[in-house]
N, C-alpha and C positions, 0 to 999 in steps of 0.2 A: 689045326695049325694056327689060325688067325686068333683063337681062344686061347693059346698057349704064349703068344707074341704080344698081345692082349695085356697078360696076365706079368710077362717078364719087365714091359715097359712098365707099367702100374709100381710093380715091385720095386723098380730100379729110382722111379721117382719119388716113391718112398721112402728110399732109402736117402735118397742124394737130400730129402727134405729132412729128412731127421738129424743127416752131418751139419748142414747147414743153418739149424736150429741151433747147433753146440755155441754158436756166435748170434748172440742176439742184437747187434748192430745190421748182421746181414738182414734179419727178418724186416727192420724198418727200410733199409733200402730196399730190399724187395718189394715192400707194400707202398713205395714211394714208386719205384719204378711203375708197376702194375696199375697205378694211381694214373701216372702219365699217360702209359699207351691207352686207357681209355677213355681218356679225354680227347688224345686224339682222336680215336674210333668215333667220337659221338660230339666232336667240336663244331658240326654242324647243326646240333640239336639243342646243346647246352648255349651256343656263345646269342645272346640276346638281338647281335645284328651283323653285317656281312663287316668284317673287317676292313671296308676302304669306303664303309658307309661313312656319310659324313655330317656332323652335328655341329653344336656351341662350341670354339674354341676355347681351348685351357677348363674345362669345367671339372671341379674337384671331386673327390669321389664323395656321390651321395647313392641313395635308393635309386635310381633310375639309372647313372652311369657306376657301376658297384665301383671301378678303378678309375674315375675319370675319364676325361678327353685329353686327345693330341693336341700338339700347333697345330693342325690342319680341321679337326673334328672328329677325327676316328677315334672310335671307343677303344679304349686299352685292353677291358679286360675281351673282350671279343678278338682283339689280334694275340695276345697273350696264346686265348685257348687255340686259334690256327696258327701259330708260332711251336707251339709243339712240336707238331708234325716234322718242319725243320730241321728243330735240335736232334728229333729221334733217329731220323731216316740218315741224317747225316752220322751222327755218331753211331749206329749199326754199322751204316753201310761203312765210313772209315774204320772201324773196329773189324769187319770181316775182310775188308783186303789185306788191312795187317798182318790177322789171323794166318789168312792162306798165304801170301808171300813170306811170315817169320815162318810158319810151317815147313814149308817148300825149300825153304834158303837155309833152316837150321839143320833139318832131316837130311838134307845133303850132305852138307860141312861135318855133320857128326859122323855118319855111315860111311863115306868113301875116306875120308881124312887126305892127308899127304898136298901135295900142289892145289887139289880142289878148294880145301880145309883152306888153309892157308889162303888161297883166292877169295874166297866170299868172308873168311874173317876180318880181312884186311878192309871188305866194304861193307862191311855190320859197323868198323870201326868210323872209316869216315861218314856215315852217313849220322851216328854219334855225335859227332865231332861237330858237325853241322847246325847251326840250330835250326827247327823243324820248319817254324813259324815263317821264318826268310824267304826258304826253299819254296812253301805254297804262296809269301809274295810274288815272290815270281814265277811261279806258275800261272795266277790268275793275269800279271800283268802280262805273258806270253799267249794264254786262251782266254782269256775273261772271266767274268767273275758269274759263269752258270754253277748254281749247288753242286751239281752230281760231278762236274770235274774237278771242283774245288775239292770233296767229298774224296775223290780217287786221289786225289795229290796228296791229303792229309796223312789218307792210311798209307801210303807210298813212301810216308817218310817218318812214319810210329813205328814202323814193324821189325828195328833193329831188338829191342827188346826182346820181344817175341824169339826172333831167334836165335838169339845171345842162351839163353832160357833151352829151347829147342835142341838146340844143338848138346847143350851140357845132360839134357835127360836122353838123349840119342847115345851120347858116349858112353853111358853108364848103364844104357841098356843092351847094345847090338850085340855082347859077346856071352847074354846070359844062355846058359842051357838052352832055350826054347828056339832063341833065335839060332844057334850052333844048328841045333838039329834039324829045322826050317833049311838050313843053307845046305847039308849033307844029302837031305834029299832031293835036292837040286831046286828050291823054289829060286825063283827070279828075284833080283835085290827088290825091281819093283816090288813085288809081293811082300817080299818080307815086308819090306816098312808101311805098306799100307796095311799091310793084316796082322802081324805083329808088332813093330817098333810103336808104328804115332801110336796107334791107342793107349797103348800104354804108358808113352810120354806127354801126350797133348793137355793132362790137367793141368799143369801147372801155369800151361799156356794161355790155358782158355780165364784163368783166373787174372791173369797179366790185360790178358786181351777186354776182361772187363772194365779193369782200370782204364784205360786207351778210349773205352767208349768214351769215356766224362772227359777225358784229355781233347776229345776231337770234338764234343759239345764245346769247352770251355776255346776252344780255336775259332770254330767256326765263331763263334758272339765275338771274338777278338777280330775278325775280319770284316763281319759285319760292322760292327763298332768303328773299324779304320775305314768303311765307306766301301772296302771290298766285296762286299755278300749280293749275294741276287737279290735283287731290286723287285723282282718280279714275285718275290713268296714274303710274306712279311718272317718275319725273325725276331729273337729275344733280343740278338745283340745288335741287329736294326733299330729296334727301338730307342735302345740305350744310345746310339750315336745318335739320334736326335734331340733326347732326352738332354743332351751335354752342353745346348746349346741354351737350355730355358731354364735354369737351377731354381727357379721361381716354382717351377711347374714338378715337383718334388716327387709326387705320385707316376712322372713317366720313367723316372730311372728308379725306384724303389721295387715297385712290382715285376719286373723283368729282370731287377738284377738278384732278387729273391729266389725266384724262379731257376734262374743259373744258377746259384748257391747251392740249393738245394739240389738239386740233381746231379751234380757232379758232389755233391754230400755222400746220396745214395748210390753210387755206383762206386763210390771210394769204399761206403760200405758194406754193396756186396761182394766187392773183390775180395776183399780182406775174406769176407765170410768164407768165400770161395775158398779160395788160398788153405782157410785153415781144413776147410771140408776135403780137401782135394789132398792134404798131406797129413799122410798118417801119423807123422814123428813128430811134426806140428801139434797136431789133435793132444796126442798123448803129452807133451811136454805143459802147454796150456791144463790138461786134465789135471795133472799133477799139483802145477801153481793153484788149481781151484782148489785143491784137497787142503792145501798145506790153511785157507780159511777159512775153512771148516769149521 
C-alpha cells in the first residue's frame, strides 16, 4: 500500500512538472523561489554576521561587507538573507488563509446558490471595492504592527479573488453526472464538495492563490516601508524605509528593493505557469499558437 501511494505521488509530480515545463517562465520562478526558501533554511550559515551586529557606518559594498553597511552598522547583506524568512512566512501564510477562506466562501455561494449565493457575493463584492492595503492599515493601527496578525489581515482581505474564481468552477461543476449521482445516493452536500466538487475545482484557485503570495510580499515591504512592520524581525521593506532617509547611501535601497523585484517576478511567474498547467483549453490554445511558428 505505502509502495503503491509511493509510486502514485511520484507519478503525479511528474506529471504536474512536465505541465509546467510547457511555460518556461514558470521553470525560472520556480528556481528563483526554491533559491529563497534555502537561503532561508541556511541564512544562519550563509549570512557572514548576526543581523543587528554592528560595524563602520555607511560603508560601501567592498570584500568584507559584500552589500555594505546601515546608518546604524548593520551589514545589509546579513539582514537581507534573515529578511527572507519574512517576506516568505508572510506571503505563504497570507496566501493560505486566502486559499482557505476563497475556498470556503466560493464552494458555498457556488453549491447552495439562491439567498446564500447572493449573500456572500454581495461580500466578495464589497470587500473588492475596498482597497486591501487601507483595511490592513487599520488593522495594524487597531492590533499593532506583530507579522503574523498583520499576515492574517492581509490574507483576510485577498481572498475575494479566490472566490470570485471558486465559486464560478463550483457552478459549472455541482450538476455534472458524478456529482448527480454522489447526491442520489444520498452522500452529505459536506461530502460531496469535499470529495468531489473542490478537487476538482481548486486548480485554478491554487494558481490565483500563487499570485496572492507576491501581492502579500509586495504589502507587507509596503507596511514596513510606512513604519508599520514588526520592528522586532528585520524585513526587505524595513530596510527600504530607512534607506529613504540617506539617498547618499544608495546600496541600502538598491539591494532589498531587488530582492522584492524579483520575487514577486517569480511568483508572477509561476502563477502564470500554473494557470497554464492547471487549464487544459489554455494548454491547447497556447499549443496551437506555438505550432502556427514552427
Amino acid at each position: 500500500m505505502g509502495d503503491r501511494l509511493t509510486i502514485e505521488v511520484r507519478r503525479n509530480i511528474e506529471n504536474l512538472w512536465h505541465l509546467i515545463s510547457f511555460d518556461k517562465k514558470s521553470i525560472v520562478g520556480l528556481a528563483i523561489i526554491l533559491f529563497l526558501i534555502l537561503l532561508d533554511f541556511f541564512a544562519g550559515y550563509i549570512a557572514p554576521y548576526h543581523p543587528e551586529e554592528l560595524f563602520e557606518l555607511f560603508v560601501s559594498p567592498n570584500n568584507v561587507y559584500l552589500m555594505g553597511t546601515d546608518q546604524i552598522g548593520r551589514d545589509v547583506f546579513s539582514r537581507l538573507l534573515h529578511g527572507t524568512r519574512v517576506s516568505l512566512i508572510f506571503g505563504f501564510g497570507a496566501g493560505m488563509v486566502a486559499l482557505i477562506v476563497g475556498i470556503t466562501v466560493g464552494s458555498m455561494a457556488g453549491y447552495y446558490g439562491g439567498f446564500l449565493d447572493d449573500l456572500l457575493s454581495r461580500t466578495i463584492e464589497m470587500f473588492l471595492m475596498i482597497p486591501s492595503l487601507f483595511l490592513v492599515i487599520l488593522a495594524v493601527a487597531l492590533f499593532g504592527t506583530n507579522m503574523y496578525v498583520s499576515m492574517i489581515c492581509v490574507g483576510l482581505t485577498v481572498w475575494p479573488s479566490n472566490a470570485k474564481i471558486m465559486r464560478a468552477q463550483v457552478l459549472s461543476i455541482k450538476n455534472q453526472e458524478y456529482v448527480m449521482s454522489a447526491r442520489l445516493i444520498g452522500a452529505s452536500d459536506f461530502r460531496i464538495l469535499v470529495r468531489h466538487i473542490i478537487p476538482n475545482a481548486i486548480a485554478p484557485v491554487i494558481a490565483n492563490a500563487t499570485l496572492l503570495v507576491g501581492s502579500a510580499i509586495l504589502t507587507e515591504a509596503a507596511l514596513s516601508f510606512l513604519g508599520l512592520g514588526d520592528l522586532n524581525n528585520p524585513s526587505w521593506g524595513q530596510m527600504l524605509h530607512y534607506a529613504q532617509y540617506y539617498i547618499g547611501a544608495w546600496w541600502m535601497a538598491l539591494f532589498p528593493g531587488l530582492f522584492i523585484t524579483v520575487t514577486i517576478v517569480a511568483f508572477n511567474f509561476l502563477g502564470s505557469g500554473l494557470n497554464i498547467a492547471l487549464n487544459p483549453k489554455l494548454r491547447l490554445i497556447l499549443g496551437k499558437r506555438e505550432e502556427l511558428f514552427v
